[in-house]
C-alpha positions as CSV (number, residue, x, y, z in Angstrom):
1,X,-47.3,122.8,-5.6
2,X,-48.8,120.6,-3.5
3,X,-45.5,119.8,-1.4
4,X,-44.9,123.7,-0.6
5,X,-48.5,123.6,0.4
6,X,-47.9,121.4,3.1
7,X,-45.0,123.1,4.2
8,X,-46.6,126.6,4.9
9,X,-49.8,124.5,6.5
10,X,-46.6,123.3,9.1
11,X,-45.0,126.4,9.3
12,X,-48.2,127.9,10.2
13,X,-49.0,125.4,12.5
14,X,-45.8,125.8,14.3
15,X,-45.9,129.6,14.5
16,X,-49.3,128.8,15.9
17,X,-48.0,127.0,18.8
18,X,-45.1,129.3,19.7
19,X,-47.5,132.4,20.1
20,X,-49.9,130.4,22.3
21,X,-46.8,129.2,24.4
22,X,-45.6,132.5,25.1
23,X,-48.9,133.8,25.3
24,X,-50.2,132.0,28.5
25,X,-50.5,133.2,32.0
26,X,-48.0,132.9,34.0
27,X,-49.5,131.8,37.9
28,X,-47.4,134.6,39.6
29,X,-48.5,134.3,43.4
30,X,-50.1,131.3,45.2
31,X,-52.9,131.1,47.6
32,X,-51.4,130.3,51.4
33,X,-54.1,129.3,54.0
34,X,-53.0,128.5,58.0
35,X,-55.1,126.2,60.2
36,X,-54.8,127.0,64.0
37,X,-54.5,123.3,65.6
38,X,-55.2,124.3,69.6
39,X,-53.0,122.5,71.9
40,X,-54.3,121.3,75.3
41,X,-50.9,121.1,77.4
42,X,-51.6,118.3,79.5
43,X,-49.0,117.3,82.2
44,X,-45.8,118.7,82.3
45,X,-44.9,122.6,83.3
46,X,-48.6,123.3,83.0
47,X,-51.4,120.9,83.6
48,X,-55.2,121.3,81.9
49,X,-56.5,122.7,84.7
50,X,-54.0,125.1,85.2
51,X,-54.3,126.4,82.0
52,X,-56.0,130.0,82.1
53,X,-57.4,130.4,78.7
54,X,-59.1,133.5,78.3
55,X,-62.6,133.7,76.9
56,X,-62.0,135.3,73.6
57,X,-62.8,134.6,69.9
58,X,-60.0,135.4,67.9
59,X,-60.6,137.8,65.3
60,X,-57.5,137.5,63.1
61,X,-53.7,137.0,62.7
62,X,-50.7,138.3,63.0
63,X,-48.3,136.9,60.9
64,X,-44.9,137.5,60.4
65,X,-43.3,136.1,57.1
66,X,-39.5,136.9,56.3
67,X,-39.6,140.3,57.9
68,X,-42.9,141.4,56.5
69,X,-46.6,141.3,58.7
70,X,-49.7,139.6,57.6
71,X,-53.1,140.3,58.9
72,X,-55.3,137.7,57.4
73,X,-59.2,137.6,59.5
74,X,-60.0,134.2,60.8
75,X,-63.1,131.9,60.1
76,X,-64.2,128.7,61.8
77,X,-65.4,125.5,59.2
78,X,-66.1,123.0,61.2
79,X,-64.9,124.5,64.4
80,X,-61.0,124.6,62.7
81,X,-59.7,128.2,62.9
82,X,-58.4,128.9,59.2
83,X,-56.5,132.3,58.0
84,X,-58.0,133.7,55.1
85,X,-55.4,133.1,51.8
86,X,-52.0,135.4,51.7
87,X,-51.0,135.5,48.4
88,X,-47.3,134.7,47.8
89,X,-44.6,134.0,45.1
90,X,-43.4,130.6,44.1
91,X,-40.4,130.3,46.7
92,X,-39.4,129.2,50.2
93,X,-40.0,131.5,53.1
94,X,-40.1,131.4,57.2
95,X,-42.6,132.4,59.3
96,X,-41.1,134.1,62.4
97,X,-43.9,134.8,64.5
98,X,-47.9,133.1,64.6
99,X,-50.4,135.2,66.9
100,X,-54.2,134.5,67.0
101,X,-55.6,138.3,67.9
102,X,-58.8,139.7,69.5
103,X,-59.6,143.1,68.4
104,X,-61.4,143.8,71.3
105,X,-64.5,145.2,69.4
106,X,-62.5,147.8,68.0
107,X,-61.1,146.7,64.4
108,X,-58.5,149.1,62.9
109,X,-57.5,150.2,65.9
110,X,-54.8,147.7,67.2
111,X,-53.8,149.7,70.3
112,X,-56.1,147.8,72.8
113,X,-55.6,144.4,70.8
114,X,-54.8,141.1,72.7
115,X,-53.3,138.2,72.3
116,X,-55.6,134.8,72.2
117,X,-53.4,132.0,71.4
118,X,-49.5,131.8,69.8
119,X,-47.3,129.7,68.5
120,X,-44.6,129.2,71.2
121,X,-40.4,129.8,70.0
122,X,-37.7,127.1,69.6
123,X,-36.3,127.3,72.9
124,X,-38.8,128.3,74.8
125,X,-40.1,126.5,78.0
126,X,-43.5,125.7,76.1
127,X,-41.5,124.6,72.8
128,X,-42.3,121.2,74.2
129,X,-45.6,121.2,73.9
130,X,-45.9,121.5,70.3
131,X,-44.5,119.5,67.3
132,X,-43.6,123.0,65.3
133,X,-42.2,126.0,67.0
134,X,-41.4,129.6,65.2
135,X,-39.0,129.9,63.3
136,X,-40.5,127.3,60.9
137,X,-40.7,126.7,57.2
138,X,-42.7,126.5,54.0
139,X,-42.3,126.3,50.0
140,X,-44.9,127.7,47.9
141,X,-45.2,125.7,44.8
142,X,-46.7,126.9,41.5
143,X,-50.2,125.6,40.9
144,X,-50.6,124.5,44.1
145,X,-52.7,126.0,47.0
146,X,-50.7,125.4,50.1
147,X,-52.4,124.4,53.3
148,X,-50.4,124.7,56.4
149,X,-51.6,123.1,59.8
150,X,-49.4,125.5,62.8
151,X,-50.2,124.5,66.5
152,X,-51.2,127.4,69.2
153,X,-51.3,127.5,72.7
154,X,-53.3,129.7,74.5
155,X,-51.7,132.6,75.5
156,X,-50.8,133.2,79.3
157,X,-49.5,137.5,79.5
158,X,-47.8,136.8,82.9
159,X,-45.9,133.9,81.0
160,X,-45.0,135.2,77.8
161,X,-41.2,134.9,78.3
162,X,-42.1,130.6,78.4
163,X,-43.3,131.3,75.2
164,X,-40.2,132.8,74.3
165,X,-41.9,136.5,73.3
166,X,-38.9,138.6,75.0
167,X,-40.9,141.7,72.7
168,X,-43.8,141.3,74.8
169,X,-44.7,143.7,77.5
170,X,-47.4,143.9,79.5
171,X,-49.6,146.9,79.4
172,X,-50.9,147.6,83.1
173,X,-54.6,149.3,83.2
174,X,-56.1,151.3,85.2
175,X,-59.6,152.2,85.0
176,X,-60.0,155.4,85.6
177,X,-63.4,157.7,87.2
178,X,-64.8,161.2,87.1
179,X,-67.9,161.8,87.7
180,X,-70.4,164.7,86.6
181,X,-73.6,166.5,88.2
182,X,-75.6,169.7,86.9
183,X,-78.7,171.8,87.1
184,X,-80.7,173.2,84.1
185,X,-82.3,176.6,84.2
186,X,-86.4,176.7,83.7
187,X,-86.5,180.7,85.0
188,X,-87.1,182.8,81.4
189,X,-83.8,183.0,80.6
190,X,-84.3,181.8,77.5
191,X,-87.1,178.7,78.8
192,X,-89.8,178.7,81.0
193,X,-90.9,175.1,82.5
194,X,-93.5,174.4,80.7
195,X,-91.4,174.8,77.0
196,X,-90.2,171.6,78.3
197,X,-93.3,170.1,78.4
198,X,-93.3,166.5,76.4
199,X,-89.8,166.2,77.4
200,X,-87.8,163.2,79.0
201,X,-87.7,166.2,82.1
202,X,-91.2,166.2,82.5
203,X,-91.7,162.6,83.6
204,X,-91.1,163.8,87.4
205,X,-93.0,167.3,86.9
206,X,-91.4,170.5,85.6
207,X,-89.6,173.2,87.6
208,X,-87.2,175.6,87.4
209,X,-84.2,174.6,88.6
210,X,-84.1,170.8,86.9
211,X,-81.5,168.5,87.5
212,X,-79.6,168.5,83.9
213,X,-80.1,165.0,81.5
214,X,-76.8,164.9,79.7
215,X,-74.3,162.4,78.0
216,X,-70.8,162.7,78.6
217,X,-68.6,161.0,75.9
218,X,-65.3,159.6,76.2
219,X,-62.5,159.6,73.6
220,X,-59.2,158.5,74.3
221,X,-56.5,159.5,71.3
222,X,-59.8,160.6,69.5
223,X,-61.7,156.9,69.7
224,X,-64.5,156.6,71.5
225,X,-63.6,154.2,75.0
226,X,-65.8,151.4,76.0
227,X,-69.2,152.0,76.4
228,X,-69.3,155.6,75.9
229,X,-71.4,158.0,75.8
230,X,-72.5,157.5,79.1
231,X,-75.9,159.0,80.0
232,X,-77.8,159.5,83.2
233,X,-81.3,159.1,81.6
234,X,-82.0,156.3,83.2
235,X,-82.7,158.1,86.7
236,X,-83.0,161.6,84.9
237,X,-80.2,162.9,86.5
238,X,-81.8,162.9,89.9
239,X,-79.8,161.9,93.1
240,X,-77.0,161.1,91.9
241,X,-74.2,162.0,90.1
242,X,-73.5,160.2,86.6
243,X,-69.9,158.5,86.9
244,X,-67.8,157.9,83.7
245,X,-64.9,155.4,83.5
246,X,-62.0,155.1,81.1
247,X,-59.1,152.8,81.1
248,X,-55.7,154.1,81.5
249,X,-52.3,152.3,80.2
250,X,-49.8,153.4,82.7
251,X,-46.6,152.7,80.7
252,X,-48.1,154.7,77.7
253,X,-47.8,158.5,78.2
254,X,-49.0,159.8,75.0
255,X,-52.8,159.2,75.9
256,X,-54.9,162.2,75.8
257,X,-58.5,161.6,77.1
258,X,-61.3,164.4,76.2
259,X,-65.1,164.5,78.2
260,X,-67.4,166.0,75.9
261,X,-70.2,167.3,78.0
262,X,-74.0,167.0,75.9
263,X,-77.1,168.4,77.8
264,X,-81.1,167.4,76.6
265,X,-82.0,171.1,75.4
266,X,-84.9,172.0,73.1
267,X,-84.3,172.0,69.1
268,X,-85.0,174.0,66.3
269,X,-88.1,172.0,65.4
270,X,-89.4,172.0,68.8
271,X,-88.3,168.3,70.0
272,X,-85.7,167.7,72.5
273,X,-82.1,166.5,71.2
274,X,-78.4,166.7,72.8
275,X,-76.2,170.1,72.7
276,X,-72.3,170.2,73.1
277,X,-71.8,172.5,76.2
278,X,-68.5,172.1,77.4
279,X,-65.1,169.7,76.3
280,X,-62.4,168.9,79.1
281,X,-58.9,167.4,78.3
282,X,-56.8,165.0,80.6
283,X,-52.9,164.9,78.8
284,X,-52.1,161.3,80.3
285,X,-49.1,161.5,82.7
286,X,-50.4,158.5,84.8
287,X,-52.8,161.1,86.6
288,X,-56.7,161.1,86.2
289,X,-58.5,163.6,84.8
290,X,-58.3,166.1,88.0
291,X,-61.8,168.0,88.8
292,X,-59.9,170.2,90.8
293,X,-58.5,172.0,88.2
294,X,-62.2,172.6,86.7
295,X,-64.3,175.3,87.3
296,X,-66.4,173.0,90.3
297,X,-67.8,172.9,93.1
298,X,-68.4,170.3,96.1
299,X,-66.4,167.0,95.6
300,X,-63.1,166.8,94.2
301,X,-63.9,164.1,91.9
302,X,-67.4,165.6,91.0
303,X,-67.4,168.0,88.1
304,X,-70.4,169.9,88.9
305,X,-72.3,172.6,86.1
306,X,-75.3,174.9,86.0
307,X,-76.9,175.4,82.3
308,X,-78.5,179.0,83.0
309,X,-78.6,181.1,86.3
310,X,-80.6,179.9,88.4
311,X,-77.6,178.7,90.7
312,X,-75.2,181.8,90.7
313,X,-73.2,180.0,93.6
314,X,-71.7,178.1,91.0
315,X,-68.5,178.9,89.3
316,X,-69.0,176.5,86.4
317,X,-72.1,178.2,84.8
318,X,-72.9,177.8,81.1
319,X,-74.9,180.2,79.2
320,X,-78.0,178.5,76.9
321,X,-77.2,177.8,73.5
322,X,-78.6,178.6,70.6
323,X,-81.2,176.1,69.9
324,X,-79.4,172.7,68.8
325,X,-80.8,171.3,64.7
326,X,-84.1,168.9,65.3
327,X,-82.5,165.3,65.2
């Protein structure tokens, strides 16, 4: 009795074991962190003082692993650039392409992105200047966080076929200008000047044909462009016109640029707050917007408006509004 107890205390024992075997985890995916090591050129094709880096902290990188794209942020720790982790199967793999990347203010929208530093190709004129060019590669071992240390230079756009990026064009910008200049009506029709008492327009005196305080903001392909909105609050709208500017790619022909015109009217609760008068559209086809083709008057590049009637030599006149919500 006591023997075939002992035998079922083993067999139990045993079945024990099994389950727990095939009951563990199984580490699927490992954690893959790259240091950016920043290589000073020194003599050779390029000396140190030749070597025009720009001013830029990188924000992230672009990655390129067999085929697929990474696009881990960067941190510094200890003033070493480190990717955070990609997460990747136990295998061996080659990374194709190592860019550090400044969003330029602008994150999720990679359009106006640039390159910072890179990781030059085998065969490329600056392939002597690091130890490790792309293509280059890695095993990811199970258990194991894997720490790679890749060497940039930083990136030159008028050289990037030394760095062996035949892919890489370079975008040629042209800042762009229009400018804008209006008149507000004070004459009863629906404000006298004194409703506008307590108002940014009554810091020169109140009359009734006011020079118009307005914003004009700026989207191109529906994000806002640097800087925008522009206002002319500053010298409330006095003087001189308020000039806007917006940066054109000339080798990119789908942009479409839209002016959204907002004059200081009165609100609902009796404060002063910013009304939508008027939208204009450029279609980019490597022409600025064109005030000509807007109903203006005086300078060509001037887009000139009347809110009211107190200028009927104007042929861009908008009627008032209904009063905008109190913000």
């Amino acid at each position: 009795m006591k023997t075939k107890f002992v035998l079922m205390m083993f067999a139990a024992i045993v079945l024990f074991s099994c389950q727990k075997r095939e009951t563990e985890p199984i580490n699927a995916t490992q954690d893959v962190v790259f240091t950016a090591n920043v290589v000073e050129p020194g003599t050779g094709l390029k000396s140190t003082a030749d070597w025009d880096c720009k001013d830029l902290e990188p924000d992230y990188a672009h990655i390129v692993i067999d085929g697929t794209d990474y696009y881990p942020a960067l941190f510094r720790l200890d003033g070493v650039l480190y990717t955070q982790a990609i997460k990747l199967p136990v295998g061996s793999y080659t990374v194709e392409l190592f860019l550090l990347m400044d969003d330029n203010g602008t994150p999720g929208v990679t359009g106006d992105d640039q390159i910072v530093m890179g990781t030059p190709a085998a065969g490329s004129d600056y392939a002597v200047y690091v130890t490790e060019t792309v293509d280059f590669d890695f095993d990811v071992v199970a258990f194991t966080k894997i720490e790679l240390n890749v060497e940039v230079l930083c990136f030159l756009d008028a050289e990037y076929d030394a760095f062996g990026f035949d892919w890489f064009q370079i975008d040629e910008i042209v800042i762009r200008e229009i400018c804008f200049f209006g008149d507000i009506c004070l004459n009863g029709t629906p404000y006298l000047p004194g409703d506008y008492a307590g108002s940014a327009y009554a810091s020169d005196g109140l009359q009734e044909d006011e020079a118009a305080i307005f914003e004009v903001r700026v989207f191109k392909n529906g994000n806002p462009v640097p800087y925008s909105p522009f206002s002319n609050l500053e010298w409330l709208g006095v003087g001189q016109p308020l000039c806007v500017q917006y940066p054109d790619i000339l080798n990119i022909d789908e942009e479409v640029f839209t002016f959204e015109l907002w004059v200081l009217v009165k609100n609902q609760i009796g404060g002063f707050s910013y009304q939508l008068y008027a939208t204009y559209t450029a279609t980019d086809d490597g022409e600025p917007l064109d005030a000509s083709s807007q109903p203006v008057t005086g300078d060509a590049n001037v887009i000139d408006f009347v809110v009211g009637t107190c200028s009927p030599m104007s042929t861009n006149v908008y009627d008032w509004l209904p009063a905008p919500p109190g913000v």
